[in-house]
TORKOLKE-379540 format. One record per residue (C-alpha): residue number from 1; residue in one letter; y, z, x. Coordinates in steps of 0.1 Angstrom, whole numbers, padded with zeros to 4 digits. Layout:
N
+-----+----+-------+-------+-------+
:   i : aa :     y :     z :     x :
+-----+----+-------+-------+-------+
: NUM :  a :     Y :     Z :     X :
...
+-----+----+-------+-------+-------+
This chain:
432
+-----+----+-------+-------+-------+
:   i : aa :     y :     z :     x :
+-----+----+-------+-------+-------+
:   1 :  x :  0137 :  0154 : -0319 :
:   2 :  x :  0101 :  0145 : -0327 :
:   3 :  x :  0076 :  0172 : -0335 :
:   4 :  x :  0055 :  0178 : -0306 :
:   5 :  x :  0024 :  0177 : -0326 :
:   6 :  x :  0031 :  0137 : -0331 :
:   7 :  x :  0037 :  0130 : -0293 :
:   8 :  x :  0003 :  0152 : -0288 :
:   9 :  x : -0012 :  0132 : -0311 :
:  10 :  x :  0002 :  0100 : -0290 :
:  11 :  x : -0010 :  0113 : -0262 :
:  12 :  x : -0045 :  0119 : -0271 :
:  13 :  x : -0046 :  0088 : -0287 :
:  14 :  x : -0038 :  0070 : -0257 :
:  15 :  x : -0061 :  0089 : -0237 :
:  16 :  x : -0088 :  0083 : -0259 :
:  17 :  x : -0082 :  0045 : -0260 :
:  18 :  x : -0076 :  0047 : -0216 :
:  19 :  x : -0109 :  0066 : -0211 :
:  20 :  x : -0126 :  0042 : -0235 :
:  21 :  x : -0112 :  0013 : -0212 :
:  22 :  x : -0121 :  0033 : -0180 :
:  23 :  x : -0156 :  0030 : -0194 :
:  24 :  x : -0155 : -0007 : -0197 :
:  25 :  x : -0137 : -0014 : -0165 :
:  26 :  x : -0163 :  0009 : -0145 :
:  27 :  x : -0192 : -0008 : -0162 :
:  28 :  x : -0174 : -0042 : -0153 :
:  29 :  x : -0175 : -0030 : -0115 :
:  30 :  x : -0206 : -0019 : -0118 :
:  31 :  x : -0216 : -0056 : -0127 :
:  32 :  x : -0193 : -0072 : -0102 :
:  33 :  x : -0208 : -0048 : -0074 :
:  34 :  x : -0242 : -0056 : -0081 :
:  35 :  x : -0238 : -0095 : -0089 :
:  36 :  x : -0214 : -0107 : -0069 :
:  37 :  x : -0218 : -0080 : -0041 :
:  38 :  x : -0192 : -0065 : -0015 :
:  39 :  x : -0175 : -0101 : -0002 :
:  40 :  x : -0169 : -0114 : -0032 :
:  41 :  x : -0158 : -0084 : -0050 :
:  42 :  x : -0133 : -0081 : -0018 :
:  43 :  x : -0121 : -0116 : -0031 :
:  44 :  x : -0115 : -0107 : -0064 :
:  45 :  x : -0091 : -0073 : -0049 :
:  46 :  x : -0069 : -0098 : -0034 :
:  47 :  x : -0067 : -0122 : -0058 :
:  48 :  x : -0056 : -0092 : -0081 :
:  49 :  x : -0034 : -0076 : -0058 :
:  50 :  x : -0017 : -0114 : -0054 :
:  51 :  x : -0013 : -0114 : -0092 :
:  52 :  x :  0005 : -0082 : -0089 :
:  53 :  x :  0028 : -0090 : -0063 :
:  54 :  x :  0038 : -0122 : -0086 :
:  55 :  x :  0044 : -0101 : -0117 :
:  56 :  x :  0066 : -0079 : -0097 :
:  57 :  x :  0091 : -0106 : -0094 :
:  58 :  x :  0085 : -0113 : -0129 :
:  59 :  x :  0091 : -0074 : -0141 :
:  60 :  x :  0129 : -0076 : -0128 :
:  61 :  x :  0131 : -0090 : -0158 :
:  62 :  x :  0108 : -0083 : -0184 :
:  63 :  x :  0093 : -0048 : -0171 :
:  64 :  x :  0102 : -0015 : -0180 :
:  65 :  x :  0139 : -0027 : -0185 :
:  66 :  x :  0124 : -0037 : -0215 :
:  67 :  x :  0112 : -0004 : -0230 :
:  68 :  x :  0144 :  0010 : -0223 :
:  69 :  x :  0162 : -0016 : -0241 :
:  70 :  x :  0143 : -0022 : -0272 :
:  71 :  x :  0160 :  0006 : -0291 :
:  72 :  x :  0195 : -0005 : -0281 :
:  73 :  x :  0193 : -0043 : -0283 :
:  74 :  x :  0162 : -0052 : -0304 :
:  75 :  x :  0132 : -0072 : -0303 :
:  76 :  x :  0143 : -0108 : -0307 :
:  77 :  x :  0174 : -0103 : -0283 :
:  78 :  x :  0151 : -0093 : -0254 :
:  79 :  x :  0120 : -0114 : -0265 :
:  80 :  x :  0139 : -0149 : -0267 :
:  81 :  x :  0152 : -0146 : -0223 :
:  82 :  x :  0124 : -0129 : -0215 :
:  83 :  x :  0103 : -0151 : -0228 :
:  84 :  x :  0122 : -0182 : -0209 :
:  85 :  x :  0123 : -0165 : -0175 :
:  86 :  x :  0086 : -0149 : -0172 :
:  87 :  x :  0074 : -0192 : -0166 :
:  88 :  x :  0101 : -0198 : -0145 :
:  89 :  x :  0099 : -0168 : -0119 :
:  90 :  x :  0065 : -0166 : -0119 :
:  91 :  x :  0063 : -0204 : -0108 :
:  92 :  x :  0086 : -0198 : -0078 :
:  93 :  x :  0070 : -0164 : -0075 :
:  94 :  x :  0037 : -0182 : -0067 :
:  95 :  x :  0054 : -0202 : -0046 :
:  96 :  x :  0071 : -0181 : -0024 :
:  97 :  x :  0041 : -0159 : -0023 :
:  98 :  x :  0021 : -0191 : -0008 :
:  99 :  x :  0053 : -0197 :  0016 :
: 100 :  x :  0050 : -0162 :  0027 :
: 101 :  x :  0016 : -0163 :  0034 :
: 102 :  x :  0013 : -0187 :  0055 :
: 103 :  x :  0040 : -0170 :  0078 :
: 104 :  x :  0022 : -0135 :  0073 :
: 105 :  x : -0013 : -0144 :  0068 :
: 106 :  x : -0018 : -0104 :  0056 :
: 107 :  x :  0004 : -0112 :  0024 :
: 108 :  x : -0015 : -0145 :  0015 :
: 109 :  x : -0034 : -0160 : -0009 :
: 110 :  x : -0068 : -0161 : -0009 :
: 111 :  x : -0075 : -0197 :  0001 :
: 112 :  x : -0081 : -0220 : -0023 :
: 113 :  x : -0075 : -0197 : -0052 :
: 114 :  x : -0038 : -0203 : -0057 :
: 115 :  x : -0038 : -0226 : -0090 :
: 116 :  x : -0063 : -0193 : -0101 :
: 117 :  x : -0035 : -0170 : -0094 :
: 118 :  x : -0012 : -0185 : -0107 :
: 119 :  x : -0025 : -0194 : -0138 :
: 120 :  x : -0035 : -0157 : -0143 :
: 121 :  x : -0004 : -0145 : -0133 :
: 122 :  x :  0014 : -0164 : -0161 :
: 123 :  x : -0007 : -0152 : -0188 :
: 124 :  x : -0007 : -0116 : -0178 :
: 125 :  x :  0031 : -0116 : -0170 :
: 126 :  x :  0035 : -0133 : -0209 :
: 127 :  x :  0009 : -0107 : -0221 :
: 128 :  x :  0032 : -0075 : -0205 :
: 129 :  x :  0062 : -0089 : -0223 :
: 130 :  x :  0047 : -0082 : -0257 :
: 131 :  x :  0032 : -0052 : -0241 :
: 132 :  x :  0069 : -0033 : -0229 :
: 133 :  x :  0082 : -0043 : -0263 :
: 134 :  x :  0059 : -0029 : -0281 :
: 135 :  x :  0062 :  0002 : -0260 :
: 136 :  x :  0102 :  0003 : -0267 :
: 137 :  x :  0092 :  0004 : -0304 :
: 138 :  x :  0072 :  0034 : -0299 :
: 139 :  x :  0040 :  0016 : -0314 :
: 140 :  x :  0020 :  0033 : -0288 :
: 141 :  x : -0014 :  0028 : -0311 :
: 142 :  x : -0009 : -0011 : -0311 :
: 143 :  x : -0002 : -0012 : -0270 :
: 144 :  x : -0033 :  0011 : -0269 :
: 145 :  x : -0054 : -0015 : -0291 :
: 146 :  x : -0043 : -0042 : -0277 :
: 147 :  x : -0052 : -0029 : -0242 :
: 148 :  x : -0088 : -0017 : -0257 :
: 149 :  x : -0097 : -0054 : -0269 :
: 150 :  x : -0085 : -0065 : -0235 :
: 151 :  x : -0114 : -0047 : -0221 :
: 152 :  x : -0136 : -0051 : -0243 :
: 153 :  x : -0133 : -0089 : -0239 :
: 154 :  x : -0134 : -0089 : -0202 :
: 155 :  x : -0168 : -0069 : -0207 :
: 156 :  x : -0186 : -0098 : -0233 :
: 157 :  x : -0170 : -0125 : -0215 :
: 158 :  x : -0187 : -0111 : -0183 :
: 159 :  x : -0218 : -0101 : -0197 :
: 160 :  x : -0221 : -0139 : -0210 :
: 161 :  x : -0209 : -0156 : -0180 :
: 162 :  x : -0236 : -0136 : -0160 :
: 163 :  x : -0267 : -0135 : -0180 :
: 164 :  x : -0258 : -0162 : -0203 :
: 165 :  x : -0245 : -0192 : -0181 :
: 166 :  x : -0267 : -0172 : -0151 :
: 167 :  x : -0232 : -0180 : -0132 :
: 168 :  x : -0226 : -0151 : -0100 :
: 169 :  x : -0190 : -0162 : -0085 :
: 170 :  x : -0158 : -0152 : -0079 :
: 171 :  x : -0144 : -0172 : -0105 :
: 172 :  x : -0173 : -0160 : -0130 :
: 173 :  x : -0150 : -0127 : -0132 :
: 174 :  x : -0119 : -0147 : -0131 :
: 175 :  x : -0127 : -0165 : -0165 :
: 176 :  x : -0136 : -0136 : -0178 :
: 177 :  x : -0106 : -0114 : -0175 :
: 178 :  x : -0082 : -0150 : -0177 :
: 179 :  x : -0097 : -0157 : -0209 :
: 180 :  x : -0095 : -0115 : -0220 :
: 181 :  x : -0054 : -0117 : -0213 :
: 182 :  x : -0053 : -0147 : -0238 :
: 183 :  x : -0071 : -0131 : -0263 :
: 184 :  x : -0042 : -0096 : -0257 :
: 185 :  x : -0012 : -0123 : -0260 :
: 186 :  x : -0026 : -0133 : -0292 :
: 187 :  x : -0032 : -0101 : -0307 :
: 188 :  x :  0000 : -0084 : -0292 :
: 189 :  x :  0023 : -0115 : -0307 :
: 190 :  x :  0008 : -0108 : -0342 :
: 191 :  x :  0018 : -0072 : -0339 :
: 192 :  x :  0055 : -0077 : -0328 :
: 193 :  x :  0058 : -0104 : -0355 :
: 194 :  x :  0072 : -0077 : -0381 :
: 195 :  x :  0101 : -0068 : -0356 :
: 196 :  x :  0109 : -0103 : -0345 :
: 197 :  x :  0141 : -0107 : -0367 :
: 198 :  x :  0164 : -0133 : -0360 :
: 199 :  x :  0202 : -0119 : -0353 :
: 200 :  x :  0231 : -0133 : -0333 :
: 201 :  x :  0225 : -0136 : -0295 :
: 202 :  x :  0261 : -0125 : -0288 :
: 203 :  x :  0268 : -0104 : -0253 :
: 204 :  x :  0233 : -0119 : -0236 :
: 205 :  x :  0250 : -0122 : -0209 :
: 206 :  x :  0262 : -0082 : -0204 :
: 207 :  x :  0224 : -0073 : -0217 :
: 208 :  x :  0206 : -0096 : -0190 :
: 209 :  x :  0232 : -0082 : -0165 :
: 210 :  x :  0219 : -0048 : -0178 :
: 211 :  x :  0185 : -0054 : -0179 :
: 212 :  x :  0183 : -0073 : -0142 :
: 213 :  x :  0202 : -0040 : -0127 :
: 214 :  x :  0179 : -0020 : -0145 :
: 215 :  x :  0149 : -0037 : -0138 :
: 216 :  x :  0162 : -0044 : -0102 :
: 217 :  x :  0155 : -0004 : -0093 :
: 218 :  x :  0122 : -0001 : -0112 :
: 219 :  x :  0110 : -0030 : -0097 :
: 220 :  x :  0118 : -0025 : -0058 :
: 221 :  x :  0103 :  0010 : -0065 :
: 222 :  x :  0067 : -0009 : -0085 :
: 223 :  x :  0070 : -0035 : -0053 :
: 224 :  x :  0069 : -0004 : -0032 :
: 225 :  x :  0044 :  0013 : -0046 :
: 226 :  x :  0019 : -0017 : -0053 :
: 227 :  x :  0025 : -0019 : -0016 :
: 228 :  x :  0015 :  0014 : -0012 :
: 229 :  x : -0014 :  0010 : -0035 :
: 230 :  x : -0028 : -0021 : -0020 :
: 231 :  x : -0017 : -0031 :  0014 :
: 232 :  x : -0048 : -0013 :  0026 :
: 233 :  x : -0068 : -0033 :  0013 :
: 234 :  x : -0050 : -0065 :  0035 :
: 235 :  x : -0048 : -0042 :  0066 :
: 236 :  x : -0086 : -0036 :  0063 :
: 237 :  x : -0092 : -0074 :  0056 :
: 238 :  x : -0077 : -0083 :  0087 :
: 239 :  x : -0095 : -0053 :  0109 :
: 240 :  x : -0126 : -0046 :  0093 :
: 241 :  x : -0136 : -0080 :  0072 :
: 242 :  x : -0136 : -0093 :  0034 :
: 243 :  x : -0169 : -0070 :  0026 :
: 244 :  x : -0153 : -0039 :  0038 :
: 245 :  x : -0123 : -0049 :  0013 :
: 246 :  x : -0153 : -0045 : -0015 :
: 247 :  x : -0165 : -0013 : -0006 :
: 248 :  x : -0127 : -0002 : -0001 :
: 249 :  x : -0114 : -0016 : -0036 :
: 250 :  x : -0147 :  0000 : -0055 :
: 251 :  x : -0135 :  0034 : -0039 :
: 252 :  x : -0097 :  0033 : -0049 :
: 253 :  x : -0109 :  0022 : -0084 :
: 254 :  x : -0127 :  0052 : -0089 :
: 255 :  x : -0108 :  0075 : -0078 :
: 256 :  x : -0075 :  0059 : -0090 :
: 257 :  x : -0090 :  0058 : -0127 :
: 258 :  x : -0083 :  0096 : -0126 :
: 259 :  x : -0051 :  0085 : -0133 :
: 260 :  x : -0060 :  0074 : -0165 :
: 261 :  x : -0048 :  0113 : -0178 :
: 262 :  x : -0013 :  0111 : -0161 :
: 263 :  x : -0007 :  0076 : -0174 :
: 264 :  x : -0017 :  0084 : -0203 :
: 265 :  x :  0006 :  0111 : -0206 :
: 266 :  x :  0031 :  0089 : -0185 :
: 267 :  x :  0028 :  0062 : -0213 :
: 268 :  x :  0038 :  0081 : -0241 :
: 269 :  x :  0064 :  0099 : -0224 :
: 270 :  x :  0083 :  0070 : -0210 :
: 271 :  x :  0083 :  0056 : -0248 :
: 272 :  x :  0096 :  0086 : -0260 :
: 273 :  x :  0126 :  0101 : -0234 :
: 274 :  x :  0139 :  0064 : -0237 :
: 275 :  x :  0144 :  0066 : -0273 :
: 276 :  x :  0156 :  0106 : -0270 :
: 277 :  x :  0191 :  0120 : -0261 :
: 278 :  x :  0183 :  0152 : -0257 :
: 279 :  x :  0184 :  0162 : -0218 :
: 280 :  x :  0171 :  0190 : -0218 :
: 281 :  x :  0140 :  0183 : -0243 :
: 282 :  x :  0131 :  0154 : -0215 :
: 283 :  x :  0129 :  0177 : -0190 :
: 284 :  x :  0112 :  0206 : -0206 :
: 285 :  x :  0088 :  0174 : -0218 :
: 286 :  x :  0085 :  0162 : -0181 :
: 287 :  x :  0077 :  0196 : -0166 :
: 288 :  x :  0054 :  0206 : -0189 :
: 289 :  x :  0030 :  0172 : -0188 :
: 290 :  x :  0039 :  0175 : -0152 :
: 291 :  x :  0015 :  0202 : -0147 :
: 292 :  x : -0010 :  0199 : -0172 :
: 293 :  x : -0013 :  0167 : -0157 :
: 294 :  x : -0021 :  0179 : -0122 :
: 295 :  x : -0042 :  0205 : -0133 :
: 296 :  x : -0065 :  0182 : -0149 :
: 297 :  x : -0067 :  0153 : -0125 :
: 298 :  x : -0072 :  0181 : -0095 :
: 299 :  x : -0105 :  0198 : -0119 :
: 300 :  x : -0115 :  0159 : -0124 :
: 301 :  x : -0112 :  0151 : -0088 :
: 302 :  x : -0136 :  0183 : -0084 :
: 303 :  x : -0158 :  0170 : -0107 :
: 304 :  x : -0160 :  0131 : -0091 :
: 305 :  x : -0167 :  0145 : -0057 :
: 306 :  x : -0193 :  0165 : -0064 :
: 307 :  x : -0216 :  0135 : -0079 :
: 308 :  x : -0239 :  0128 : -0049 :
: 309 :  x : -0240 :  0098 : -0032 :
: 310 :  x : -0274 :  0085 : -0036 :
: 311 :  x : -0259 :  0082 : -0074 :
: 312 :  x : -0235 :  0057 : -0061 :
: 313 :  x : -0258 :  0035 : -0041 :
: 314 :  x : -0280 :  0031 : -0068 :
: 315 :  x : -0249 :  0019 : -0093 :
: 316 :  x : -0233 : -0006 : -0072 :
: 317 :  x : -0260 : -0009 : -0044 :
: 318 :  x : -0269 :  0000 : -0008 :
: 319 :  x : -0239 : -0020 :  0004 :
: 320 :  x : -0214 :  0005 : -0008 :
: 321 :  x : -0231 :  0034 :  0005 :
: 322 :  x : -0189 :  0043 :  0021 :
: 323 :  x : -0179 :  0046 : -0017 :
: 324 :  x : -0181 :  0083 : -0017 :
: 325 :  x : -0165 :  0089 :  0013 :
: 326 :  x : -0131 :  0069 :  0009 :
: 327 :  x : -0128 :  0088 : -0029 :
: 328 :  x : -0131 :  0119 : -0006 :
: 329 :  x : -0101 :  0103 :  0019 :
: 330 :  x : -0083 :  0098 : -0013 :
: 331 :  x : -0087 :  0126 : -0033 :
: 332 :  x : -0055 :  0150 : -0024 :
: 333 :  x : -0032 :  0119 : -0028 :
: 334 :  x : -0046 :  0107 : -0060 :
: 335 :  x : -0041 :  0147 : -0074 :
: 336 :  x : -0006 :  0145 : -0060 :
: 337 :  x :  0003 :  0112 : -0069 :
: 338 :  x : -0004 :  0121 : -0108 :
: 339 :  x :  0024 :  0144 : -0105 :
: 340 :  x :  0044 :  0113 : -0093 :
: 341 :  x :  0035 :  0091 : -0119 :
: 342 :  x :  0053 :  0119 : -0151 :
: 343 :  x :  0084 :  0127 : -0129 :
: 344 :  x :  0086 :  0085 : -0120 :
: 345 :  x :  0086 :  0083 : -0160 :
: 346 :  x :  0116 :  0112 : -0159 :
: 347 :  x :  0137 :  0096 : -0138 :
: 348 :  x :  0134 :  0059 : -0156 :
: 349 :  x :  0136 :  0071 : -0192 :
: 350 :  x :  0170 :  0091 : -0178 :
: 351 :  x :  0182 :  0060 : -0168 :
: 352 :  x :  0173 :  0070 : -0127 :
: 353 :  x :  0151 :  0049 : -0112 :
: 354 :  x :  0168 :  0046 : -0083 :
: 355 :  x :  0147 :  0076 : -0073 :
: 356 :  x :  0117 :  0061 : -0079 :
: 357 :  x :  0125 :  0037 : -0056 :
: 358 :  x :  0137 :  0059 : -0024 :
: 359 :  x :  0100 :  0078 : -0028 :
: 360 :  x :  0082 :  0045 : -0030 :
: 361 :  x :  0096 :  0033 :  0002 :
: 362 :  x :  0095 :  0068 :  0020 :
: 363 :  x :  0057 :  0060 :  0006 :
: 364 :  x :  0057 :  0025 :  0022 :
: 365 :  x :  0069 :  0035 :  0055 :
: 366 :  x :  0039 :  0061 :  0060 :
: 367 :  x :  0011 :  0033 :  0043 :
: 368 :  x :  0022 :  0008 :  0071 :
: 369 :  x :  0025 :  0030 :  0102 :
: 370 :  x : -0004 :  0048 :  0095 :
: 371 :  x : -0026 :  0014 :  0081 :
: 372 :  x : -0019 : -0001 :  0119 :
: 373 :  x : -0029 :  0034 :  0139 :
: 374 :  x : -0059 :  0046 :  0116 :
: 375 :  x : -0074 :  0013 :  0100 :
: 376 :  x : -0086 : -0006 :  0134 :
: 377 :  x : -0098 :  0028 :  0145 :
: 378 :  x : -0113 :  0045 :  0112 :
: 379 :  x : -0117 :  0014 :  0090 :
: 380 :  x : -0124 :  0020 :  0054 :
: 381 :  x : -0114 :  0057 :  0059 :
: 382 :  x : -0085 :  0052 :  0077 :
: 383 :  x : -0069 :  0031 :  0049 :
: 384 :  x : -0079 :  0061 :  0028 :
: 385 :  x : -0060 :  0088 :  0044 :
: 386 :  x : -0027 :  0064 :  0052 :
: 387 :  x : -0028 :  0063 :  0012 :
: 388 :  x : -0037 :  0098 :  0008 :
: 389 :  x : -0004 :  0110 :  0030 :
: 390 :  x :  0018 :  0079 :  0016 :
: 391 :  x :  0013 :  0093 : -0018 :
: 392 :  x :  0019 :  0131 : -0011 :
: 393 :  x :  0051 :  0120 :  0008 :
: 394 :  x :  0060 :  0102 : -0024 :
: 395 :  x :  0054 :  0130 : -0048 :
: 396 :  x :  0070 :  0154 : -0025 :
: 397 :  x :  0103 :  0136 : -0023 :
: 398 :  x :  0104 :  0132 : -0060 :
: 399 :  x :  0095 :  0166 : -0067 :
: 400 :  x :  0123 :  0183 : -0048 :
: 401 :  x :  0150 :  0155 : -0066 :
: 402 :  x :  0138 :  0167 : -0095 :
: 403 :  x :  0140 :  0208 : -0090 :
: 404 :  x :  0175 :  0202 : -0074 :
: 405 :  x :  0185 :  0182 : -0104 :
: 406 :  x :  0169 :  0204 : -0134 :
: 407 :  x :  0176 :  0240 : -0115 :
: 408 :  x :  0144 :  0248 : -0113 :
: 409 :  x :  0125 :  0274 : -0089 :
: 410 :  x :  0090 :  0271 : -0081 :
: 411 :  x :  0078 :  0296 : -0107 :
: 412 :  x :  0089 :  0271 : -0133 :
: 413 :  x :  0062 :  0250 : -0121 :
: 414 :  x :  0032 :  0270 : -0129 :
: 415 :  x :  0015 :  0266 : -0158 :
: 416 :  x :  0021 :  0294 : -0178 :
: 417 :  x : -0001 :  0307 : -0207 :
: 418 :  x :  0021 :  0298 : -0242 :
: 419 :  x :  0017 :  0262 : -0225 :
: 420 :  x : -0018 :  0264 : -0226 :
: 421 :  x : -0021 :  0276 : -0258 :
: 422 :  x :  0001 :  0250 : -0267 :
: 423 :  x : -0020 :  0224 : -0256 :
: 424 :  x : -0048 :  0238 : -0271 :
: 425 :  x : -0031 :  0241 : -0304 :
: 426 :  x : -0024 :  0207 : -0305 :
: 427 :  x : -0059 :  0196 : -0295 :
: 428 :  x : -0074 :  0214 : -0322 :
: 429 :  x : -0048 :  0201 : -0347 :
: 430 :  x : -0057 :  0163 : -0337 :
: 431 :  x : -0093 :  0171 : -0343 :
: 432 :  x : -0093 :  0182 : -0373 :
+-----+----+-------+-------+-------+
């Protein structure tokens, strides 16, 4: 059993390096929002959340599965398939995406931008590869580096795009963070070369039976959930217009980076319960990050809503005057949902993702009933509170699986004072 100073120290480490990128990435919208303005940043959204849906279909096989294999079949046996499938499903991926948009125009791609997504989705799907693996061997400080130079990257490669080549398109930030992935393939392939060690690839086909049932349950709950996350954003496309889409996506970035302190937390835990045998460390582990997690996102969320607007209008412009009010209809969900994210990372690491996927599709149902009633009504704000109640519903499922399964009452969920202390301790140790 690790000491917990050194997954303290992981944790704060990955913070550190996530609130560093948060930095960057709300600079890089700040950029976006005031050069490209609210339609074209609603362009960009979509492309993204195109990307996403491809490298679902790609994460069946080489998502999380990964992490949870590394330490029981090796680097090179999971690199080698992984590597050989990522092309080939995200090809047809793309494809049947493009298929299934023009059936249900709210799931398509943005037209003319689907060599762009494509493209993007290969590299970042080959990029995420190197990033799970390097999660599975518990090098948390490379995936943390090699995540900070990402971001970095996109952040010059912007900055020269804009003010060098005086270029203000969509696909101005689409070279940008294209050319940023390649530069994090690079760099993550020269970190897992020490691990890469040829050995016999006998029984692949009992590990990728393993690995596509594994990645089968994490992966309908991530389609789920990047349902849940984004179909807002094509519900208010198709009610309310492609700016509105900008002013909506600026919002849930905001108050969605929050979440950089549960996934940060999420990250390390994931890499360390799937390495760990120990049941009942993993959920003493689990509970306590649970609530230190909430704690802090709900003072952050505190904190975010009580900037005034006028602050936001003159970041990103008069256009997305709306940006405060949607991180208001999002705020309980995003403090509930960081709850979500540590027991979702339980229930994987314990070789249960099943569960995640049940609460992700309780989620979905909620997103999509209430996107049709509130969004043509309430617009921007509608799509906020569908989210809002999707994700409490989400959390709330997972939360009572969790307490049925671990025995435990609600006074185990406070946060109680030796925890505190314990957190402080280790803080002080790491900054030292």
């Amino acid at each position: 059993m690790p000491k917990p100073n050194s997954v303290y120290k992981k944790i704060i480490g990955t913070l550190g390096t996530r609130v560093l990128g948060a930095i960057l990435s709300f600079s890089t919208w700040i950029l976006n929002a005031q050069y490209l303005g609210a339609e074209k940043l609603g362009t960009i959204s979509l492309m993204i959340f195109s990307v996403a849906i491809i490298q679902l279909l790609t994460n069946f096989f080489s998502g999380a599965a990964l992490i949870y294999q590394t330490p029981r079949a090796g680097v090179y046996r999971l690199l080698i398939p992984a590597y050989i499938f990522t092309p080939i499903i995200t090809v047809a991926g793309s494809c049947l995406l493009f298929f299934v948009g023009t059936l249900f125009p709210i799931l398509e791609i943005p037209k003319g931008y689907f060599a762009a997504v494509l493209a993007l989705a290969l590299i970042m799907s080959f990029t995420s590869v190197n990033y799970m693996l390097l999660l599975g061997l518990e090098k948390v400080n490379g995936f943390n580096l090699c995540n900070l130079i990402q971001a970095i990257s996109l952040m010059l490669l912007l900055l020269f795009f804009l003010f060098g080549v005086r270029i203000h398109e969509v696909m101005t930030f689409y070279w940008a963070i294209f050319i940023s992935y390649i530069i994090a393939f690079i760099i993550s392939v020269y970190m897992l070369a020490p691990f890469i060690r040829q050995v016999p690839l006998t029984g692949m086909r009992n590990l990728i039976g393993d690995i596509l049932r594994f990645g089968a349950y994490v992966q309908f709950a991530n389609f789920f959930q990047t349902m849940n996350y984004r179909l807002s954003l094509k519900f208010v496309d198709l009610f309310a217009g492609r700016a509105a889409v900008g002013v909506l996506s600026l919002g849930m970035q905001l108050a969605e980076g929050l979440w950089l302190i549960s996934r940060s937390i999420g990250t390390v835990q994931y890499s360390r319960l799937s390495n760990e045998m120990n049941y009942d460390y993993s959920v003493r582990l689990s509970l306590t990050f649970a609530k230190i997690s909430w704690v802090v996102t709900a003072l952050a969320m505190t904190l975010l809503l009580c900037i005034p607007q006028i602050v936001f209008t003159s970041l990103f412009s008069a256009s997305f005057r709306e940006v405060k009010p949607v991180i208001a209809s999002l705020a309980f969900g995003i403090v509930m949902l960081s709850v979500s994210i540590i027991l979702s990372g339980f229930f994987s690491a314990i070789n249960k993702p099943w569960y995640n996927t049940v609460g992700s599709a309780v989620g979905l149902v909620f997103t999509i009933a209430l996107g049709l009633i509130l969004v043509p009504r309430y617009g921007i704000i509608g799509a906020g509170i569908s989210a809002s109640v999707s994700y409490t519903f989400i959390t709330l499922f997972q939360f009572i699986v969790f307490s049925r399964m671990t025995k435990l009452t609600l006074r185990d969920f406070m946060l109680t004072r030796s925890e505190i202390r314990l957190l402080i301790g280790e803080l002080k140790k790491i900054s030292r």
